[in-house]
N, C-alpha and C positions, 0 to 999 in steps of 0.2 A: 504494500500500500504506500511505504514511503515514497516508494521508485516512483510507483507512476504519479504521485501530487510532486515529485519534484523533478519530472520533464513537465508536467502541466506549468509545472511554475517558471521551468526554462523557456519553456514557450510564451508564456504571457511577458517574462523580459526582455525576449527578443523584439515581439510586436512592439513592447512602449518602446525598445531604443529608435526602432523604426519609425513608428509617433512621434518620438521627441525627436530625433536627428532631420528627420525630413518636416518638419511641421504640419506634419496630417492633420494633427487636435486642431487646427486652426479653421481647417478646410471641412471637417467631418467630429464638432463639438461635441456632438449626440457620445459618439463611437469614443471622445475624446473625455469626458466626463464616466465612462464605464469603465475606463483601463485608467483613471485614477480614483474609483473606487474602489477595484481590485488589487491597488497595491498593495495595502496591510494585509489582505489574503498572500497573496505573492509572497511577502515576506514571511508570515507565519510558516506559510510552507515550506521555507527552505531554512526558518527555524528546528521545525521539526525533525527535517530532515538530517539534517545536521546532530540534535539528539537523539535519533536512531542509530547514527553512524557511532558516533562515540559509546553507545551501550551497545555496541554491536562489535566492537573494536576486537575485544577478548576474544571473541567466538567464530567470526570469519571476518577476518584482515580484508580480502577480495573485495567483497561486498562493500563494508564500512570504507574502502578507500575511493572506492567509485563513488558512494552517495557525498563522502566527502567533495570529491571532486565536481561533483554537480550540483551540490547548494553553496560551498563556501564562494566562489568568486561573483554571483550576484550582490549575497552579502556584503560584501568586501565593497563593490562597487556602491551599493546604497550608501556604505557608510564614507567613503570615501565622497563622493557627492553631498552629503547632508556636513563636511568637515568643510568641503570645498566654500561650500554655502554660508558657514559662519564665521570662518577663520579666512579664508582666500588660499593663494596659492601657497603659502610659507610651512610647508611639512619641517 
């Protein structure tokens, strides 16, 4: 169940980057107000996923290293974005 809410969730990131890079929300508001209600979804998702992966860690490495690999780098990028947004560029 992880797996599949966290390609669901890989998929919903890839649309908003598409949304936000090319400025769809602008052109298609409706469609653009839906995929920024669903981001806290999105995120929870790859929350979880990520707590499957580390309790999962002990018992099959395989597994937990793929779900790691497919929730942590959206994260990463939210948060990264949401640092960008308060602090600016200065890491």
């Amino acid at each position: 169940m992880s797996k599949r809410m966290s390609w669901l969730a890989l998929i919903y990131w890839v649309i908003f980057g598409i949304f936000l890079y090319s400025d769809l929300y602008l052109s298609r508001p409706n469609v653009g107000l839906l995929i920024k209600a669903l981001f806290p979804l999105a995120c929870l998702a790859n929350l979880f996923g990520l707590v499957m992966a580390l309790s999962l860690w002990k018992v099959r490495r395989r597994e937990a290293a793929g779900l790691l690999l497919l929730n942590g780098p959206p994260l990463a990028a939210v948060a990264y974005g949401i640092w960008w947004l308060f602090f600016g560029l200065k890491i």
